[in-house]
C-alpha positions in Angstrom: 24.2 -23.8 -39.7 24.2 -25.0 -36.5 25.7 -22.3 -34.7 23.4 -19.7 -36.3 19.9 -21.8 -34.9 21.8 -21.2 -31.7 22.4 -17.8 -31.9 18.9 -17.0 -33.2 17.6 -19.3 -30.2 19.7 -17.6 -28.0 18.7 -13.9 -29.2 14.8 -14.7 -29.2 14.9 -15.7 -25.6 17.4 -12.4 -24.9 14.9 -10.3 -26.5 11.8 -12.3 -24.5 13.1 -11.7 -21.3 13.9 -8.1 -21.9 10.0 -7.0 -23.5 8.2 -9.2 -21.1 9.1 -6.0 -18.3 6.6 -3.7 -17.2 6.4 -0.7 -15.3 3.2 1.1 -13.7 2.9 4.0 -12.1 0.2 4.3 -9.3 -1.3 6.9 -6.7 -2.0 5.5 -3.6 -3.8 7.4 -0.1 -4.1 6.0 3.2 -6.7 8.5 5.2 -8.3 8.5 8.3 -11.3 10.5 7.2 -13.1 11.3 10.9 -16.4 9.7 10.2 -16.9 12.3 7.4 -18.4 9.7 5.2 -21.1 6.6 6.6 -24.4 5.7 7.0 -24.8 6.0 11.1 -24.6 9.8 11.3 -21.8 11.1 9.9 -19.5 14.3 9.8 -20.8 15.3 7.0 -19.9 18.6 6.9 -16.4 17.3 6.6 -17.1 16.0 2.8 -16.8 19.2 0.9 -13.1 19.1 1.8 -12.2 15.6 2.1 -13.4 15.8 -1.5 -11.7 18.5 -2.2 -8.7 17.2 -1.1 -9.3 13.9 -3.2 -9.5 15.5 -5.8 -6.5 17.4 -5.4 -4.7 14.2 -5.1 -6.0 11.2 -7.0 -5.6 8.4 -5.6 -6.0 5.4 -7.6 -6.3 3.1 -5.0 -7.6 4.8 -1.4 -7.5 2.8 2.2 -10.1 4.7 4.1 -10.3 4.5 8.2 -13.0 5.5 10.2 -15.9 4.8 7.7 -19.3 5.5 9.2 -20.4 7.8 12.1 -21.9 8.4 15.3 -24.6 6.3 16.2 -24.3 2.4 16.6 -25.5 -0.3 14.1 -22.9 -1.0 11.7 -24.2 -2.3 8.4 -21.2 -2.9 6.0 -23.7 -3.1 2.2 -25.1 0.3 3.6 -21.2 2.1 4.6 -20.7 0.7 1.0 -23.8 2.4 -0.7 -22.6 6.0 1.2 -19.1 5.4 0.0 -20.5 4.5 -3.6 -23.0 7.5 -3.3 -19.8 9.7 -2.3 -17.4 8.7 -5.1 -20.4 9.4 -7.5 -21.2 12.9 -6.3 -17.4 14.1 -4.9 -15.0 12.5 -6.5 -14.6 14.6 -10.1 -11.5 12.9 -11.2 -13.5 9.5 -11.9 -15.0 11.4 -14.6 -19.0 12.0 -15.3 -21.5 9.6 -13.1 -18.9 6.8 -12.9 -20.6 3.5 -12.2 -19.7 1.0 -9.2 -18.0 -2.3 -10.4 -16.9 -0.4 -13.7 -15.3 2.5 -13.3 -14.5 2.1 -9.7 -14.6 -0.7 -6.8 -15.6 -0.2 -3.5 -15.4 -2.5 -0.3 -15.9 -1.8 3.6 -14.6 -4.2 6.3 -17.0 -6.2 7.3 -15.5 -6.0 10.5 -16.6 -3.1 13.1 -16.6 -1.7 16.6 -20.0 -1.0 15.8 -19.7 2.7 14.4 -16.5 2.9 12.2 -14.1 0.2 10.4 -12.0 0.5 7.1 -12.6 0.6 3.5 -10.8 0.7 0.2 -11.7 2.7 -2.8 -9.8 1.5 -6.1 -10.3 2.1 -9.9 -9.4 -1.4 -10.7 -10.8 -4.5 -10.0 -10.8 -6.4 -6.9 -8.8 -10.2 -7.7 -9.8 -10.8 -4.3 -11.0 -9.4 -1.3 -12.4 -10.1 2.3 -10.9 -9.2 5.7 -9.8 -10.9 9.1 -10.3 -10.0 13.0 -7.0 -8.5 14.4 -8.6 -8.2 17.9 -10.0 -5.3 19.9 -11.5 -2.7 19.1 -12.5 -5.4 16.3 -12.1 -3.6 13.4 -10.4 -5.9 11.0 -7.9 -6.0 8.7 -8.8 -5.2 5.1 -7.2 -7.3 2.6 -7.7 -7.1 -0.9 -5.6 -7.9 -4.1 -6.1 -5.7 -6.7 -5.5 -5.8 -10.7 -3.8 -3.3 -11.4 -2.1 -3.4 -15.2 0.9 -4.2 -16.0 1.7 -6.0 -12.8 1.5 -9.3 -10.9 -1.5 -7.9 -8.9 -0.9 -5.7 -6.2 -1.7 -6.4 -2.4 -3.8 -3.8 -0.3 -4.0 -3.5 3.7 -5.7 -1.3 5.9 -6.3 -1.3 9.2 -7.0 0.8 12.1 -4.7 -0.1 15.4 -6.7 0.2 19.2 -5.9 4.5 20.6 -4.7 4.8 24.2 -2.1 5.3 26.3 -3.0 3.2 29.2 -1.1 -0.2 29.6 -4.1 -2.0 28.5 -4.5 0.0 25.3 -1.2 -1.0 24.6 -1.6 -4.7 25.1 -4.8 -4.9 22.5 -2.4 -2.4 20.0 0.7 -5.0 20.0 -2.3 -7.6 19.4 -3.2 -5.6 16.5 0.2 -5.2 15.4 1.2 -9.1 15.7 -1.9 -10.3 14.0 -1.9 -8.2 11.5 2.4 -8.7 10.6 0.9 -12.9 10.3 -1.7 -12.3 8.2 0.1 -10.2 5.6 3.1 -13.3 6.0 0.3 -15.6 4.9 -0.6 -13.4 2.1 3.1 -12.9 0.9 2.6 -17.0 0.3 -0.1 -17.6 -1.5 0.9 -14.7 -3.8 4.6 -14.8 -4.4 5.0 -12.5 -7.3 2.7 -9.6 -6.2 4.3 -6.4 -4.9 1.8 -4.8 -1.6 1.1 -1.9 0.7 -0.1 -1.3 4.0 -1.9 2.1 4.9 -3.1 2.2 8.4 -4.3 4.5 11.2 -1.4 2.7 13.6 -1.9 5.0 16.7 2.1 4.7 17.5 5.2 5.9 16.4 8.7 4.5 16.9 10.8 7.3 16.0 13.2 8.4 18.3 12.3 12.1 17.8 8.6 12.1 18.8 7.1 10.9 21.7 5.0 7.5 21.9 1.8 6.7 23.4 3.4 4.0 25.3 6.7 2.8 25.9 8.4 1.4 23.2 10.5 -1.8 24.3 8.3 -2.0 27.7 7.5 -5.1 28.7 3.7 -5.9 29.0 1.9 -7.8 31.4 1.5 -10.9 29.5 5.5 -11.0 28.8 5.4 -9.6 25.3 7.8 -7.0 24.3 5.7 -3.9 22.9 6.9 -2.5 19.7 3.6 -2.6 17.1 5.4 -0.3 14.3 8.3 -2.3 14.1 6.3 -5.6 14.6 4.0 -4.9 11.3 7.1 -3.7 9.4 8.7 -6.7 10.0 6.4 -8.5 7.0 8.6 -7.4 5.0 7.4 -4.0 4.4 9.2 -0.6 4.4 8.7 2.6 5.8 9.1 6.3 3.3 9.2 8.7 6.2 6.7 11.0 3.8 6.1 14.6 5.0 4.3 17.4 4.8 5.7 20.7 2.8 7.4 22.3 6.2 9.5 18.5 6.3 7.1 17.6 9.0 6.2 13.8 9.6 3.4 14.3 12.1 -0.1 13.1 11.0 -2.4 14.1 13.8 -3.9 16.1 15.3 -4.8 18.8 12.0 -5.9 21.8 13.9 -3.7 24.3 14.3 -0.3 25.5 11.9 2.5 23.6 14.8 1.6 23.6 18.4 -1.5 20.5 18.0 0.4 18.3 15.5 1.6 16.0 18.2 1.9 12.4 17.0 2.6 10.1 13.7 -0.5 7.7 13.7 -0.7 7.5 10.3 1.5 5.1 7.5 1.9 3.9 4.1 4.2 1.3 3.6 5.4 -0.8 0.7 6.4 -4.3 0.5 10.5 -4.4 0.0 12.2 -4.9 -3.1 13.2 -9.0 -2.8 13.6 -11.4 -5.8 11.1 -12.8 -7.8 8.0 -10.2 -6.7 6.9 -7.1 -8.4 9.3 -3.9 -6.8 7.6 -1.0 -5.9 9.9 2.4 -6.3 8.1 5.0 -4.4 8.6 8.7 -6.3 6.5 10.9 -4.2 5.9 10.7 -0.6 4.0 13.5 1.3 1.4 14.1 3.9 -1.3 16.5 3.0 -1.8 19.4 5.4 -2.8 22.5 4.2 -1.8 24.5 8.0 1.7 23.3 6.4 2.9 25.2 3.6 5.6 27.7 3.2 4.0 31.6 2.8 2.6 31.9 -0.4 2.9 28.1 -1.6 -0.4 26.6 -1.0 -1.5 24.7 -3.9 -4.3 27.2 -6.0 -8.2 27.0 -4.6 -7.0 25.8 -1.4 -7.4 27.4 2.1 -4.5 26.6 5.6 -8.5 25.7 6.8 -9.2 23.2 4.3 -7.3 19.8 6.1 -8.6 20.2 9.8 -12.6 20.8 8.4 -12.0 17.9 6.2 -10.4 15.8 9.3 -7.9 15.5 12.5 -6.0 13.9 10.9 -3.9 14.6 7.4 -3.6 11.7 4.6 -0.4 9.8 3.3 0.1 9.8 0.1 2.9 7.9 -2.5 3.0 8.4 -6.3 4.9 5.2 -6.9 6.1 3.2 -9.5 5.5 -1.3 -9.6 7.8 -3.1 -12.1 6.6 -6.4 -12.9 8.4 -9.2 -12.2 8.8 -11.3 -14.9 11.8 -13.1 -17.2 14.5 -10.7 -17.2 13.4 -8.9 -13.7 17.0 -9.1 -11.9 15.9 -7.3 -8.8 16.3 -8.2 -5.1 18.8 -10.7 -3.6 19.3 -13.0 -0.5 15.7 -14.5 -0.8 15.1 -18.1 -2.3 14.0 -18.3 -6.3 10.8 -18.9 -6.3 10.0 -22.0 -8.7 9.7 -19.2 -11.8 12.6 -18.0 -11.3 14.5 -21.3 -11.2 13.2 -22.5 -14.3 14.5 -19.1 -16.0 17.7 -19.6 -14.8 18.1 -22.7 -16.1 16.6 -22.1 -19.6 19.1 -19.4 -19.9 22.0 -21.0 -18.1 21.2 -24.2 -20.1 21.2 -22.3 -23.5 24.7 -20.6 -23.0 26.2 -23.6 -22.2 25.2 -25.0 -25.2 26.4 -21.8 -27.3 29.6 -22.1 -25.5 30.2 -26.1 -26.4 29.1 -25.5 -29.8 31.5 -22.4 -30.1 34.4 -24.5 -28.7 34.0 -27.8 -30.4 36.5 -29.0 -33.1 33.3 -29.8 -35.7 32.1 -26.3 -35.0 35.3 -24.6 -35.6 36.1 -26.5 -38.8 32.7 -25.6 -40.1 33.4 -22.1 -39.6 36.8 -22.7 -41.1 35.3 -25.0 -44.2 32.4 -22.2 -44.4 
């Protein structure tokens, strides 16, 4: 009688730890949109095809750089009512006049240079949101936490890194970088489970086969070594190489079909797969460009035009699957449990040990005998 309570037990919390899994699948964009949409003069001729372009890829959750326009005076509540305005009158795949705080959620940095800053658009919920100075040109680093079902929360960042090539450029972007690799560590903290991603207008690249703004490795003036790419990745966040549909990785600048694609500025990266957080698996990783497609492959209604009007720069975009960490979740390895995790192992350590002494005693076995 025994024995069978045990082996019910033990097949309940089997059968627990297997349903309480989850997986979600979620588009994600990071974009530098050119100013197309704001409130201080915009590009607005640009919308028709960032919308376009949207619309083409639906993005659940969008991190959106350069927000606003041409003129000074920055007002964050009024970049948010063009971005609102926008979503309502552009964006077709949220359905018939979606509503703001229902249907879709919208915030903008309340950090700014004074003309243009960041901004997410997401069809869930913000848990949490707010932003955090990252230095010159004093745009800020968005930060939001997002609920998006069937996970533990997910974590979205965006920022948009100081341009330039001269030394001091290159001092205020390793600023950027370092800031913004110890304010995603803090985050990782206070939310242990959550998976998150960081889509950013990073003005550098690192890869050995294109050429960098500034030296990578160089020493700068104040002793530091300069290296802002692999300084945000180290938070623990990886790095899908997407590309466009000629296996290009460049992101900027959109104008012509090769020669004016000079630099990769522009990155979506996910946080690595590490026990006892949600594990992003990334299925789809591309950059947009529509002067980038093979003869006779360009997607129906769309024009090789269509990405340099809507911007210089083309999007990143990752069709990606979170599984939620939960009792059962064996991913990840080399990091310590988290408190969760320990008491998991134990419950299910401490119940096979159990089985096992019951299964071995001499009462049990007569009692199977005798039975």
């Amino acid at each position: 009688m025994a024995v069978s309570k045990v082996r019910r037990w033990s097949w309940l919390v089997l059968c627990g730890l297997t349903l309480s899994a989850s997986a979600t699948e979620l588009r994600i964009m990071s974009w530098n949109i050119g100013r197309a949409i704001g409130a201080n003069d915009p590009n607005s001729g640009q919308q028709p095809y960032v919308a376009k372009i949207a619309n083409y890829l639906k993005p659940d959750i969008w991190i959106l750089h350069e927000v606003g326009g041409n003129s000074s005076g920055w007002n964050p509540s009024v970049q948010e009512t063009a971005l609102v305005n926008f979503v309502q009158t552009s964006l077709t795949y949220y359905g018939s006049n979606p509503q703001p705080g229902v249907n879709f959620y919208v915030y903008v940095n309340r950090n700014s240079d004074g003309w243009i800053s960041s901004a997410i658009i997401s069809r869930y919920r913000f848990l949490e949101i707010s932003d955090v100075n990252i230095g010159s040109p004093n745009r800020g680093l968005t930060m939001g936490w997002i609920d998006v079902p069937g996970t533990n929360g997910l974590g979205i960042f965006g920022a948009h890194f100081k341009a330039g090539g001269y030394t001091n450029d290159a001092v205020k972007r390793q600023t950027n970088a370092e800031r913004t690799r110890d304010a995603v560590r803090q985050w990782r903290i206070r939310h242990r489970r959550s998976a998150y991603v960081l889509g950013g207008d990073l003005n550098e690249n690192e890869d050995p086969d294109l050429n960098s703004l500034f030296d990578i490795g160089a020493t700068l003036p104040d002793g530091r070594t300069y290296a802002p790419i692999s300084t945000v990745k180290s938070a623990r966040l990886r790095d899908h190489l997407p590309t466009d549909a000629l296996d290009g990785k460049r992101t900027h600048k959109v104008t012509t079909r090769n020669s004016d694609l000079r630099n990769r500025f522009d990155y979506l990266l996910t946080s690595e797969t590490e026990r006892g957080r949600d594990r992003i698996t990334v299925l789809e990783a591309i950059l947009f460009n529509t002067r980038r497609f093979p003869e006779g492959l360009l997607p129906d209604g769309f024009d090789p035009s269509d990405s340099p009007n809507a911007s210089d720069h083309a999007p990143v975009f990752l069709r990606v699957r979170i599984d939620r960490w939960g009792a059962g979740s064996n991913w990840g390895g080399g990091n310590t449990p988290e408190p969760g995790t320990v008491v998991q192992l134990l419950l299910m350590s401490s119940g096979g040990l159990l089985y096992l002494r019951l299964r071995r005693s001499p009462a049990t076995r007569r009692g199977e005998i005798n039975g």
